[in-house]
MARSE-997168 format. One record per residue (C-alpha): y, z, x; residue in three letters. Coordinates in nm, 2 decimals. Example, Ala and Ser with C-alpha at 12.3 -4.5 7.8 and 13.67 -1.06 7.14 Angstrom:
BEGIN
{north->-0.45, up->0.78, east->1.23, resn->ALA}
{north->-0.11, up->0.71, east->1.37, resn->SER}
This chain:
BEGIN
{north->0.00, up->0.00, east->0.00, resn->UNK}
{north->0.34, up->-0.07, east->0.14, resn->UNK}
{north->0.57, up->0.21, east->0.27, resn->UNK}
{north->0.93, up->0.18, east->0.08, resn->UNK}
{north->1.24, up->0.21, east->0.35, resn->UNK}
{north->1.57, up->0.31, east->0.16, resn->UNK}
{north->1.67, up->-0.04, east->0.15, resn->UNK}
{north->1.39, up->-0.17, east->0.01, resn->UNK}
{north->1.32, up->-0.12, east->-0.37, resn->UNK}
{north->1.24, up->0.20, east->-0.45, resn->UNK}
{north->0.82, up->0.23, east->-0.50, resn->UNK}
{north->0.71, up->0.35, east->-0.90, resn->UNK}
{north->0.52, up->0.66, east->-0.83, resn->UNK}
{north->0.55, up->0.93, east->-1.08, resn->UNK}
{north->0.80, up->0.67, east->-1.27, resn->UNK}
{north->0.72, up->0.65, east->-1.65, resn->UNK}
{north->0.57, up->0.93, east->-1.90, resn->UNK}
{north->0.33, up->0.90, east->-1.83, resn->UNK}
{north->0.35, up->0.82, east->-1.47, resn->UNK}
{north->0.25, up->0.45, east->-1.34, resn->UNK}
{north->0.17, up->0.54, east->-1.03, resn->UNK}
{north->0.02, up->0.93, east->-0.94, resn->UNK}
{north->0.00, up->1.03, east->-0.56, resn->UNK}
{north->-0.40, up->1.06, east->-0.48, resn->UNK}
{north->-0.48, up->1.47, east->-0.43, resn->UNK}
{north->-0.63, up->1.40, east->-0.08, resn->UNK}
{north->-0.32, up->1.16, east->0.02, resn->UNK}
{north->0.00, up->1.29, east->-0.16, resn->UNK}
{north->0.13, up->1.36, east->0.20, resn->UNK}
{north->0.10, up->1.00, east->0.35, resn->UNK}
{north->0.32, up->0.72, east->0.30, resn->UNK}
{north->0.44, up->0.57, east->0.03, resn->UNK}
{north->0.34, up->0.88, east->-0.13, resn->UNK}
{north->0.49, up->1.12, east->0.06, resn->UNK}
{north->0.83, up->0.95, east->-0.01, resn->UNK}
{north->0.80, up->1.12, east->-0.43, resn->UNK}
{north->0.57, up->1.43, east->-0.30, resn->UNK}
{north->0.81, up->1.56, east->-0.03, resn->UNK}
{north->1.10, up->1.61, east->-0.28, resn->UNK}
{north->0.90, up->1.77, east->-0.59, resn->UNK}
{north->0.66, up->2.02, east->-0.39, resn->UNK}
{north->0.67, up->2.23, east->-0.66, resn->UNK}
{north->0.52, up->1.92, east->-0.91, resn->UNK}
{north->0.24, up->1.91, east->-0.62, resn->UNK}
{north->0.14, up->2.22, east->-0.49, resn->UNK}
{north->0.15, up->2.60, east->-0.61, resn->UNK}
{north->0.52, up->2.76, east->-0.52, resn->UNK}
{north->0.62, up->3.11, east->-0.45, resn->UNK}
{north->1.02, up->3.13, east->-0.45, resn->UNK}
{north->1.22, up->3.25, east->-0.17, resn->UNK}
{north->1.50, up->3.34, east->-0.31, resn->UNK}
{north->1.89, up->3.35, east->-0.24, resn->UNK}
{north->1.97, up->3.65, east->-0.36, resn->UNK}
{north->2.33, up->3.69, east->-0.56, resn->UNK}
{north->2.50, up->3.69, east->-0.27, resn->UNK}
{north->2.80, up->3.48, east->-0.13, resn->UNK}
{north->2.73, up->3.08, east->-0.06, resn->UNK}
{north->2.86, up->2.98, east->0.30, resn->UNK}
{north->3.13, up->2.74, east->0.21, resn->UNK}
{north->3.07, up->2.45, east->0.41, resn->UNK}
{north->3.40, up->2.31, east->0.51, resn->UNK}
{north->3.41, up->1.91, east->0.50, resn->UNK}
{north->3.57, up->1.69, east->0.83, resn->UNK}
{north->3.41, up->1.36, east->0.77, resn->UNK}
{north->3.38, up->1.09, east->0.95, resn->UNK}
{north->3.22, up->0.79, east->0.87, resn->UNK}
{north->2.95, up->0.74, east->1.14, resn->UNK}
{north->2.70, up->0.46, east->0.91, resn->UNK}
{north->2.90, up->0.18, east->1.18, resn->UNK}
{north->2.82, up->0.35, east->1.51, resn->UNK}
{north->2.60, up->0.21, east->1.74, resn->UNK}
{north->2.31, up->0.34, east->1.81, resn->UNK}
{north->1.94, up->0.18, east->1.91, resn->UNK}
{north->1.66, up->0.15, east->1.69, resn->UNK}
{north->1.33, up->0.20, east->1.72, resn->UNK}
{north->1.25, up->-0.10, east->1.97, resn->UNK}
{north->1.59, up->-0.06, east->2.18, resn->UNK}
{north->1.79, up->-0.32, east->1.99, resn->UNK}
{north->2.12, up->-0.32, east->1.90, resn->UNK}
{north->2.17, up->-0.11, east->1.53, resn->UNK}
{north->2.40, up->0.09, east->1.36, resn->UNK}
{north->2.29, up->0.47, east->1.28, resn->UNK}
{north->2.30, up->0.35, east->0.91, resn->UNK}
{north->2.03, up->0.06, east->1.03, resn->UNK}
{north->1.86, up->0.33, east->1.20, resn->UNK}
{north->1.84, up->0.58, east->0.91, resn->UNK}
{north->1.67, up->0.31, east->0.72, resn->UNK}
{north->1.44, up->0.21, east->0.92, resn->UNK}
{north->1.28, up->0.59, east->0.99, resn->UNK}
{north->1.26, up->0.67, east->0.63, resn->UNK}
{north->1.53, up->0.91, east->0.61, resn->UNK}
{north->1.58, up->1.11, east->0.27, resn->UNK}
{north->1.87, up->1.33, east->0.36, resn->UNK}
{north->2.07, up->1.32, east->0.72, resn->UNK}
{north->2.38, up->1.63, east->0.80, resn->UNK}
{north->2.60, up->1.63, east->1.10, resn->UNK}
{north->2.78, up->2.01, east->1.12, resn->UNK}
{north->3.09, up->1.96, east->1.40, resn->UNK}
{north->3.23, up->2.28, east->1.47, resn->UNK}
{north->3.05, up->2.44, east->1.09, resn->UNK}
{north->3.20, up->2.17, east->0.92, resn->UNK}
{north->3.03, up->1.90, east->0.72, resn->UNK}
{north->3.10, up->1.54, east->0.95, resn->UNK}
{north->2.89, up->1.34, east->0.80, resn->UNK}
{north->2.62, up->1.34, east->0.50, resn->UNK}
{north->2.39, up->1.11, east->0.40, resn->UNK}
{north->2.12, up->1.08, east->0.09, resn->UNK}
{north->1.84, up->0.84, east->0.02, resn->UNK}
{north->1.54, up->0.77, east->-0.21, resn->UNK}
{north->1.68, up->0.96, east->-0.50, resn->UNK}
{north->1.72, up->1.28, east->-0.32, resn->UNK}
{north->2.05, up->1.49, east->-0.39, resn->UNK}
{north->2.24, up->1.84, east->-0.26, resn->UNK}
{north->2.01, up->2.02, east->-0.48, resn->UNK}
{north->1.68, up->1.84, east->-0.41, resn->UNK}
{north->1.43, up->2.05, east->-0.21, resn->UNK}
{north->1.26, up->1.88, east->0.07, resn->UNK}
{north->0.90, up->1.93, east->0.23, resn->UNK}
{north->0.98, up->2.10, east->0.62, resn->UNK}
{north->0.65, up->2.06, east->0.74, resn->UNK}
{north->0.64, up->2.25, east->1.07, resn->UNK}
{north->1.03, up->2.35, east->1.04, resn->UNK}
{north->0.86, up->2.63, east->0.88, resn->UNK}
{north->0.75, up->2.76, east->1.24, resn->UNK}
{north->1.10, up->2.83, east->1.30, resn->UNK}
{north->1.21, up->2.98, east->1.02, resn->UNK}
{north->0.90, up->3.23, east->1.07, resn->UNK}
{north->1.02, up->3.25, east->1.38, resn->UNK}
{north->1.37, up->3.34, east->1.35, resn->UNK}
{north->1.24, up->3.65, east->1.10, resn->UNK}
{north->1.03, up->3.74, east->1.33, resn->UNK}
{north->1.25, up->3.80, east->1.56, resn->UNK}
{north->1.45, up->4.02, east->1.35, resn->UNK}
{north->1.17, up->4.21, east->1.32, resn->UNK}
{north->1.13, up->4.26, east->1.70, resn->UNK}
{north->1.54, up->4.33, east->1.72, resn->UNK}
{north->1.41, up->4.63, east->1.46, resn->UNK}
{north->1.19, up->4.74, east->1.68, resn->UNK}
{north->0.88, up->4.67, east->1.41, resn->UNK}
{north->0.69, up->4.48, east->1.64, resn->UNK}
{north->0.65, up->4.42, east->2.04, resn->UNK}
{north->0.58, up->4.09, east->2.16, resn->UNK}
{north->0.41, up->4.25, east->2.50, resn->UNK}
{north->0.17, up->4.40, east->2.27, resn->UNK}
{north->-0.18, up->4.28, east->2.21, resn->UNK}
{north->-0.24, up->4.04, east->1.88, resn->UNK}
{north->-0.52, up->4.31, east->1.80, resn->UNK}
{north->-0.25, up->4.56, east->1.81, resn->UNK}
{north->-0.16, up->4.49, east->1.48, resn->UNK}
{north->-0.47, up->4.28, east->1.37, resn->UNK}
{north->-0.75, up->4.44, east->1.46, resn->UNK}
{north->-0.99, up->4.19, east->1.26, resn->UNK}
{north->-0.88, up->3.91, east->1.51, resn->UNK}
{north->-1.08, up->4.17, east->1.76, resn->UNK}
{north->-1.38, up->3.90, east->1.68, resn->UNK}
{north->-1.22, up->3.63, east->1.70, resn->UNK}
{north->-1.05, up->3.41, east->1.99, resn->UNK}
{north->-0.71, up->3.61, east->2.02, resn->UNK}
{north->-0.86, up->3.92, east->2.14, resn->UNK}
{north->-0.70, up->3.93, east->2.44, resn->UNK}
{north->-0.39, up->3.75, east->2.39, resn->UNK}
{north->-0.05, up->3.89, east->2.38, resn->UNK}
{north->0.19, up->3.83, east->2.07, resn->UNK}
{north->0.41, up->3.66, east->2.29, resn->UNK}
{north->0.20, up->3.43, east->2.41, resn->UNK}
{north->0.15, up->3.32, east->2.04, resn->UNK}
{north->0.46, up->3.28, east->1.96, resn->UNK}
{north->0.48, up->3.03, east->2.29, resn->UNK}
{north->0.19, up->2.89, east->2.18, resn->UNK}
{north->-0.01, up->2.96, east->2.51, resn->UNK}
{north->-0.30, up->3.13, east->2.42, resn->UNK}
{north->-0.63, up->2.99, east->2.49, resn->UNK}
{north->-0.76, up->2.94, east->2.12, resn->UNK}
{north->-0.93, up->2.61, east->2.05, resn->UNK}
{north->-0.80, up->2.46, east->1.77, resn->UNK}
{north->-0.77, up->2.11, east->1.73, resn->UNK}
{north->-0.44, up->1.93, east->1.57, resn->UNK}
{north->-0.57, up->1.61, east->1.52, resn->UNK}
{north->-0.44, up->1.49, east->1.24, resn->UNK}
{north->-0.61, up->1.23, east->1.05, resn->UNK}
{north->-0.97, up->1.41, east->1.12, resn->UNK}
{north->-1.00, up->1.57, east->0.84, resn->UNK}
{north->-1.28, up->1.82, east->0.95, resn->UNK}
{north->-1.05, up->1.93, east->1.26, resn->UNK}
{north->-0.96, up->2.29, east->1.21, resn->UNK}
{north->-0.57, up->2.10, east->1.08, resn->UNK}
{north->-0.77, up->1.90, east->0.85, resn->UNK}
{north->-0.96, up->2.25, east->0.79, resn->UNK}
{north->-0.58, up->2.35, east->0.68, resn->UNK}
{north->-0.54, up->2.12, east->0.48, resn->UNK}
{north->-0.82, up->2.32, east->0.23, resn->UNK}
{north->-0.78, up->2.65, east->0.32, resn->UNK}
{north->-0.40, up->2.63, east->0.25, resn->UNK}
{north->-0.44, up->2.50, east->-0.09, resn->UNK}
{north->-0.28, up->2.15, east->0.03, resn->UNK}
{north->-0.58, up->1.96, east->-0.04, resn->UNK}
{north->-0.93, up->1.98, east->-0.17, resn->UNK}
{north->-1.23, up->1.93, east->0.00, resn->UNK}
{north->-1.28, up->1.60, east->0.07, resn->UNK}
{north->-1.56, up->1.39, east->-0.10, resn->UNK}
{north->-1.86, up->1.32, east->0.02, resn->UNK}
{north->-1.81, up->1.61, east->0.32, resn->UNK}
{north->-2.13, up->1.71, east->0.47, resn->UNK}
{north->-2.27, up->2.00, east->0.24, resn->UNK}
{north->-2.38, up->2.19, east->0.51, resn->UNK}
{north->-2.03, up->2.26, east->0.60, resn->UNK}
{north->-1.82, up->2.56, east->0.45, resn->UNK}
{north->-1.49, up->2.50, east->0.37, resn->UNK}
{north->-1.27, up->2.77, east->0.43, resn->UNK}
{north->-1.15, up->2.93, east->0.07, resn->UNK}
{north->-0.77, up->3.10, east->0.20, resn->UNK}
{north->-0.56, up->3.09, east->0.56, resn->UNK}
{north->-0.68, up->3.43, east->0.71, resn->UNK}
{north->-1.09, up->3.36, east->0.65, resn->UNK}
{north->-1.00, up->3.05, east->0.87, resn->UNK}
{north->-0.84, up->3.27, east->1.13, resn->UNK}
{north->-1.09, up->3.48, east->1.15, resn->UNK}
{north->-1.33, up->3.17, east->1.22, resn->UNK}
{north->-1.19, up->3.10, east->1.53, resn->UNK}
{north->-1.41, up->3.24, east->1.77, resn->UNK}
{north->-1.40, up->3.00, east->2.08, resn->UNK}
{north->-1.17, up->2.95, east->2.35, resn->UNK}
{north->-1.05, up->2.64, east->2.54, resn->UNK}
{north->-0.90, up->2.81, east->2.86, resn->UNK}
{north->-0.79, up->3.18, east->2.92, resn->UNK}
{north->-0.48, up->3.29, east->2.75, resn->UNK}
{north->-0.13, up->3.24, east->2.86, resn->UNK}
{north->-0.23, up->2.93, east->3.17, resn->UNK}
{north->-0.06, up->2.60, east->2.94, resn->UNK}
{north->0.08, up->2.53, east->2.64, resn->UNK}
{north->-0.16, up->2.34, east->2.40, resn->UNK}
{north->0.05, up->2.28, east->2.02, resn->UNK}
{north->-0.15, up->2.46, east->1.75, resn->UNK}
{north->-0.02, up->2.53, east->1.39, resn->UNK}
{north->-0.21, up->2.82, east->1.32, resn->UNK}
{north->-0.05, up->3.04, east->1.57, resn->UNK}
{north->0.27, up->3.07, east->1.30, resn->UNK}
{north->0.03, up->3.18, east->1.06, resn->UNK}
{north->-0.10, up->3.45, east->1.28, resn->UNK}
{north->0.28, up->3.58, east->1.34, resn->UNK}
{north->0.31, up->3.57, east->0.99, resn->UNK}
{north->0.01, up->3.79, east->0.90, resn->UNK}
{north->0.15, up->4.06, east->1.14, resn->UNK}
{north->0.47, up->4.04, east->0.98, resn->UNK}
{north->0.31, up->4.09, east->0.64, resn->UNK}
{north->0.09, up->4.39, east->0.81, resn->UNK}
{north->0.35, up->4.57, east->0.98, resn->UNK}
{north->0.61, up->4.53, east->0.65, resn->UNK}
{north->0.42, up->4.58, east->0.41, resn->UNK}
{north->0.58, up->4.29, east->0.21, resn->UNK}
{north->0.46, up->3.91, east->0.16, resn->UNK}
{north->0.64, up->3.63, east->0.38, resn->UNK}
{north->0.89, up->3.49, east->0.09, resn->UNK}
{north->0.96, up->3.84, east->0.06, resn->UNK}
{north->1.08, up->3.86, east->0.43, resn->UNK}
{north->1.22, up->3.58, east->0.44, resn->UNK}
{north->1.41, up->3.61, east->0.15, resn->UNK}
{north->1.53, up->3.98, east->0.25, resn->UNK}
{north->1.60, up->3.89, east->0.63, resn->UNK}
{north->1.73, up->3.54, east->0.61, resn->UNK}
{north->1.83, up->3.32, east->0.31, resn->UNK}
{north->2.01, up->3.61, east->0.15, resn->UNK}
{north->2.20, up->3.62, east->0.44, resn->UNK}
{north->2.29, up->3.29, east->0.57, resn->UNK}
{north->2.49, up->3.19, east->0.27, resn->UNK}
{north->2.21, up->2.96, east->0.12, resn->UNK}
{north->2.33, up->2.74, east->-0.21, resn->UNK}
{north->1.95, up->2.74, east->-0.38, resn->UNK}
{north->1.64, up->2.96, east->-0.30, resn->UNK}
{north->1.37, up->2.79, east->-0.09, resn->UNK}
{north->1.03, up->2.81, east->-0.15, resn->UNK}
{north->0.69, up->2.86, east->0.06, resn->UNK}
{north->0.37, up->2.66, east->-0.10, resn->UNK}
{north->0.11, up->2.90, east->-0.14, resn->UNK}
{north->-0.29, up->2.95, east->-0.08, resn->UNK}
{north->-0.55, up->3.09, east->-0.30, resn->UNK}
{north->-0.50, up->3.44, east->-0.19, resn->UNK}
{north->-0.10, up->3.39, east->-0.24, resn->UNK}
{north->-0.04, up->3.38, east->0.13, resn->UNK}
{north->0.27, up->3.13, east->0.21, resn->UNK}
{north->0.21, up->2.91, east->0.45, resn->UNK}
{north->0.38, up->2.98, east->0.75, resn->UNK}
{north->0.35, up->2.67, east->0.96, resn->UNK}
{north->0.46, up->2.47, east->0.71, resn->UNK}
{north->0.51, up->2.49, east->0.40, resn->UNK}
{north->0.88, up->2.58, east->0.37, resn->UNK}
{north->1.12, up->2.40, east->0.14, resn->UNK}
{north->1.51, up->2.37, east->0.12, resn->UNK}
{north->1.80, up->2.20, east->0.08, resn->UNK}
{north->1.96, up->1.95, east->0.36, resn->UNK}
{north->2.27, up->2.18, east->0.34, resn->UNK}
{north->2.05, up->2.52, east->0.36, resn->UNK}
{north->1.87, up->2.39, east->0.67, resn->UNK}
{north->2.22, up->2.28, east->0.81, resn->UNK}
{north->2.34, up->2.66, east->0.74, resn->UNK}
{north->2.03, up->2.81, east->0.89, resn->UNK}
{north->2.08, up->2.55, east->1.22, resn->UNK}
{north->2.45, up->2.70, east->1.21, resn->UNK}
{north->2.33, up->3.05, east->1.21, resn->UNK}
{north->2.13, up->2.96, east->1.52, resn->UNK}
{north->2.40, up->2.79, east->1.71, resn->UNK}
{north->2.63, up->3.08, east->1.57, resn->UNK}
{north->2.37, up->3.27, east->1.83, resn->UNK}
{north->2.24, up->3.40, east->1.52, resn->UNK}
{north->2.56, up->3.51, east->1.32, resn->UNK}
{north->2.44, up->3.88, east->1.32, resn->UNK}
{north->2.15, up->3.78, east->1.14, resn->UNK}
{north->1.91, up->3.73, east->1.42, resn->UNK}
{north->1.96, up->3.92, east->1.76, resn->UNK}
{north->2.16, up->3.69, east->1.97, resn->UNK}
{north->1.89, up->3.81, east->2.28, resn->UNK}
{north->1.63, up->3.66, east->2.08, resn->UNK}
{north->1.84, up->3.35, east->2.00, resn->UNK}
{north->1.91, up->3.32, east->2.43, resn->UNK}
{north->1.57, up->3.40, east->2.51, resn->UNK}
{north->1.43, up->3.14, east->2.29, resn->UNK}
{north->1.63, up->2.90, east->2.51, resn->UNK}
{north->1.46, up->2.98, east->2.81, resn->UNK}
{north->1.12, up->2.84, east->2.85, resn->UNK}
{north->0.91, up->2.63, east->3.15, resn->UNK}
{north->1.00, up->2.25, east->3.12, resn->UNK}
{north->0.77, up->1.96, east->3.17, resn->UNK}
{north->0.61, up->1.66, east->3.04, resn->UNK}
{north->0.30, up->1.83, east->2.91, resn->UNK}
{north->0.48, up->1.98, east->2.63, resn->UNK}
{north->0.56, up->1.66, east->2.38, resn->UNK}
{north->0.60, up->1.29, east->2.48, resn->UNK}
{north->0.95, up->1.28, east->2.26, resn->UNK}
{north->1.06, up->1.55, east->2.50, resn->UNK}
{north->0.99, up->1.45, east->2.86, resn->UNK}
{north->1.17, up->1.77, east->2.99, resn->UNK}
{north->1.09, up->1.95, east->2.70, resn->UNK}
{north->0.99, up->2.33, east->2.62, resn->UNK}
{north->0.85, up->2.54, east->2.40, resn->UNK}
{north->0.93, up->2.88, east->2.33, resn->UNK}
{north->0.94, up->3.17, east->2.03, resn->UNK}
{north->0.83, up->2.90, east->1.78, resn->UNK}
{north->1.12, up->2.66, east->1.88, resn->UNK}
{north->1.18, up->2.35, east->2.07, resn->UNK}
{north->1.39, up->2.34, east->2.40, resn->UNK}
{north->1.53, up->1.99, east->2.45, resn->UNK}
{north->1.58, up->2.00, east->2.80, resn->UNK}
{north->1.64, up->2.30, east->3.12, resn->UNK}
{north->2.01, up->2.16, east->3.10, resn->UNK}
{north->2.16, up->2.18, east->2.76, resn->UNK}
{north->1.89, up->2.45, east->2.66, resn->UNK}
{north->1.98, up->2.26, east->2.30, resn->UNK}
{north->1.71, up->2.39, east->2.02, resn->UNK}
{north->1.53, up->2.17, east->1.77, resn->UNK}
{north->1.30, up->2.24, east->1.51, resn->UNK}
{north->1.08, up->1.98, east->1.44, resn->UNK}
{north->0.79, up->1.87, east->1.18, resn->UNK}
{north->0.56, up->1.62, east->1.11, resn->UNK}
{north->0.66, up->1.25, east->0.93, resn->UNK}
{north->1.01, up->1.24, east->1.07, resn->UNK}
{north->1.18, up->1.67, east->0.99, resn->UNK}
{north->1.43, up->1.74, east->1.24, resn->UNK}
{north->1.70, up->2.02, east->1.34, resn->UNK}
{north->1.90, up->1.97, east->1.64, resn->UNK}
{north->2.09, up->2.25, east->1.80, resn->UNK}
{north->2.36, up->2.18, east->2.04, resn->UNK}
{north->2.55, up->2.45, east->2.20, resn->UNK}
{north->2.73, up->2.22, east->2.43, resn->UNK}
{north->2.86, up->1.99, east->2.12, resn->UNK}
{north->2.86, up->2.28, east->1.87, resn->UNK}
{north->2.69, up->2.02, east->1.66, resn->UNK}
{north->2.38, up->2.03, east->1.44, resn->UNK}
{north->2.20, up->1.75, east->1.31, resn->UNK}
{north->1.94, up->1.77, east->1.02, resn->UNK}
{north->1.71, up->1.46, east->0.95, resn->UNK}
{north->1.50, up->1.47, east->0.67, resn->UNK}
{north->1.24, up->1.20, east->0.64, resn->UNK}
{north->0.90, up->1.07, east->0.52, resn->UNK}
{north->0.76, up->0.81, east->0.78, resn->UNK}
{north->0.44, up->0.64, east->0.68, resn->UNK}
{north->0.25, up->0.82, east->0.98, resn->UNK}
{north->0.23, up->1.17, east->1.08, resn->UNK}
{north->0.40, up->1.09, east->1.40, resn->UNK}
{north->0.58, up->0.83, east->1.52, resn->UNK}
{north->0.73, up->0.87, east->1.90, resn->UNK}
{north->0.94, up->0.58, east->1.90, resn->UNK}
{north->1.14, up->0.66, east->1.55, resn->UNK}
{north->1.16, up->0.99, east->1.72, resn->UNK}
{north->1.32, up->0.89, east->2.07, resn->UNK}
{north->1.53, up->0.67, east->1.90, resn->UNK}
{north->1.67, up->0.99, east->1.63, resn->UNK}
{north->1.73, up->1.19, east->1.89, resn->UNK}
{north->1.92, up->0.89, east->2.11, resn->UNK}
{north->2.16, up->0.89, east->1.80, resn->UNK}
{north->2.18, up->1.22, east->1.87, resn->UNK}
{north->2.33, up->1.21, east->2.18, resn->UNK}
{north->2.56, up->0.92, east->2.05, resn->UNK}
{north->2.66, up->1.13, east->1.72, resn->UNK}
{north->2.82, up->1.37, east->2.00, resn->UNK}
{north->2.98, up->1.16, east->2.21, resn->UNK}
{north->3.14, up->1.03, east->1.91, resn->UNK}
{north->3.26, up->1.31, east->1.78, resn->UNK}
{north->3.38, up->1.51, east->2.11, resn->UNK}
C-alpha cells in the first residue's frame, strides 16, 4: 500500500462511518497506517491520562519567521527548501522555540494544536526527566544496585547492574531491538504492552508474555558484563519506571503528572498507553501536544526551570562519544535516558522511532520538535538530513 506524504492526497483510513479503510491490529503502527493511528492513540490502544492539573498554561510568546523557503538538503543531498524537506519525511507537526518563543510552526495530515501525537521512545526522556527528580529528592540513588529496589530482578539479568548504568543503557542484558522480528524480545513488546496481539500462526510452543514486568523478569541472559558498552534497549526505561512506581508508591501517569506536566505549563494532559496489568509504558508510549513537547524541550534548555535539578539536566550532558552509539549521530552519546548530539555543543535530543524528534540547543537557545510518521521504523538518511535543517534553522535565526 502506498505511504501518503503531506502533499500527496490524503490516504481514506478511518474515513467514512463506518470506516473504509481500518488499520490492521498487528500493523496499525506501519505506514500508511501509522499516518491516522499516531494522532488517535486513544481510538487504538487502552489510555491512562496524565493530566495537566488546573494549573497555569506557559504562554508561549510568538516571533515568527517564515522559514518554509530556507534552504536546506533533503534526503539524498539535493537542493530543497525545509518545506520540501518536511514533506518528504512525513512530518505531522514541526515547532521551532527561539529564545521561548514560537518561530515557526507547522501542521500536516490533519493534525492541529490540540491533536495528540504518538512519541514512541520520547517517552524514555520524559521518564527520565522524572526520574531524575526523584533522585534530586533523594528517593532513589543511581550508584545503588537495580535489586536494591527490585529484588525480583535478583533472577533475572540485572542482578548486578547498577541503576545508573540502566539509565545509560550499559548494562549487559540481552535484549534484542530488532524491529520487524516480531519474536525478538521488541516484537515480545509489542504483546506484552498491549500494542499488539499475538501474531497468527506463532509457534504454539511459545508463551507470550501476558504484561511488561513478567517479560522483565524473563530476562535471564546476559550478552557481556555490565557497564563495558552501550548496546540500545527499550526495556531499560521500563525498569526505571518500575522503581519509580516501587519507591513512590504511585503509578507512572501519576508521577508524571504530579512532577512534570503540572508544572511545565502544559495546554492539554498527555497520556501513557497502558498494558493488561495498567502499567504505562515507559519506553514509549507517551502522547502530547507539539506545543507540550516544545514546553517540556524548553524546560530542559531552561536547565530544568526548577522542575528538574539543573545537576541532573548538566550531567545528562556529559556522556562518552563515539560512533558505536547511533549511525545518525557519528559523535553521539547516550546518557540518563537522553541523547547527546555531540562532545562540543553537548546539545540534547530526544528521539523515537518513525521520524519523533526534540532538539536541544544551548548554544542557539533553540528547540526543535518534529513530529512524523515515516513508512519505516527507521530511516537514517531522513534523519541526517532533519537534523542538517537543524543546524540551518540556527544559523538562520542567530
Amino acid at each position: 500500500m502506498t505511504s501518503y506524504r503531506n502533499s500527496d492526497p490524503r490516504p481514506p483510513i478511518m474515513q467514512g462511518s463506518p470506516p473504509i479503510m481500518v488499520p490492521p491490529k498487528l500493523d496499525w503502527d506501519r505506514g500508511p497506517w501509522n499516518r491516522w493511528a499516531f494522532q488517535n492513540i486513544r481510538e487504538v490502544l487502552p489510555t491512562v491520562e496524565v493530566w495537566r492539573g488546573h494549573g497555569h498554561r506557559r504562554r508561549l510568546e510568538r516571533a515568527d519567521v517564515d522559514l518554509d523557503g530556507l534552504a536546506v538538503a533533503d534526503s539524498e543531498g539535493r537542493p530543497t527548501t525545509l518545506a520540501g524537506l518536511l514533506d518528504e519525511t512525513y512530518t505531522d507537526g514541526f515547532l521551532v522555540l527561539k529564545d521561548g518563543k514560537i518561530a515557526y510552526e507547522r501542521y500536516f495530515n490533519g493534525m492541529d494544536e490540540r491533536t495528540l501525537h504518538l512519541s514512541q521512545s520520547m517517552a524514555k526522556s520524559v521518564t527520565g526527566s522524572v526520574f531524575g527528580i526523584l533522585v534530586g529528592r533523594g528517593l532513589i540513588d543511581p550508584a545503588k544496585l537495580v535489586t536494591d529496589y527490585l529484588p525480583e530482578l535478583g533472577a533475572a539479568a540485572w542482578a548486578g547492574a547498577t541503576v545508573q548504568q540502566v539509565l545509560d543503557m550499559t548494562t549487559g542484558v540481552r535484549f534484542s531491538e530488532e524491529y520487524t522480528d516480531r519474536y525478538s524480545e521488541i516484537g515480545q513488546v509489542d504483546v506484552a504492552s498491549g500494542w499488539k496481539p499475538v501474531p497468527p500462526g506463532s509457534d504454539p510452543d511459545f508463551q507470550w508474555p501476558m504484561h511488561m514486568f513478567e517479560l522483565i523478569l524473563r530476562l535471564k541472559d546476559k550478552v557481556r558484563e555490565h557497564g563495558e558498552a552501550f548496546e540500545y534497549r527499550s526495556i531499560e526505561t521500563d525498569v526505571l519506571a518500575f522503581i519509580m512506581e516501587r519507591v513512590t508508591g504511585k503509578r507512572l501517569a501519576q508521577l508524571v503528572s504530579e512532577e512534570l506536566w503540572q508544572k511545565l505549563g502544559a495546554d492539554e494532559s498527555a497520556c501513557f498507553t497502558v498494558d493488561s496489568a495498567g502499567y504505562a509504558l515507559a519506553e514509549g508510549g507517551f502522547n502530547a501536544t507539539l506545543r507540550d513537547y516544545g514546553r517540556f524541550g524548553q524546560l530542559i534548555l531552561d536547565n530544568g526551570g526548577g522542575v528538574i535539578p539543573a545537576d541532573w539536566i548538566e550531567a545528562t550532558r556529559t556522556g562518552r562519544h563515539g560512533p558505536d552509539f547511533s549511525p545518525s549521530l557519528p559523535e553521539g552519546s547516550y546518557r540518563n535516558q537522553f541523547w547527546i548530539e555531540d562532545p562540543r555543543s553537548r546539545a540534547l535530543m530526544c528521539k523515537g522511532v518513525f521520524g519523533q524528534m526534540i532538539h536541544i540547543s544551548w548554544e542557539h537557545r533553540m528547540v526543535v520538535v518534529k513530529l512524523s510518521t515515516y513508512p519505516d521504523f527507521l530511516n537514517a538518511t531522513y534523519s541526517v538530513a532533519t537534523l542538517k535543517a537543524v543546524h540551518a534553522i540556527a544559523a538562520a535565526l542567530r
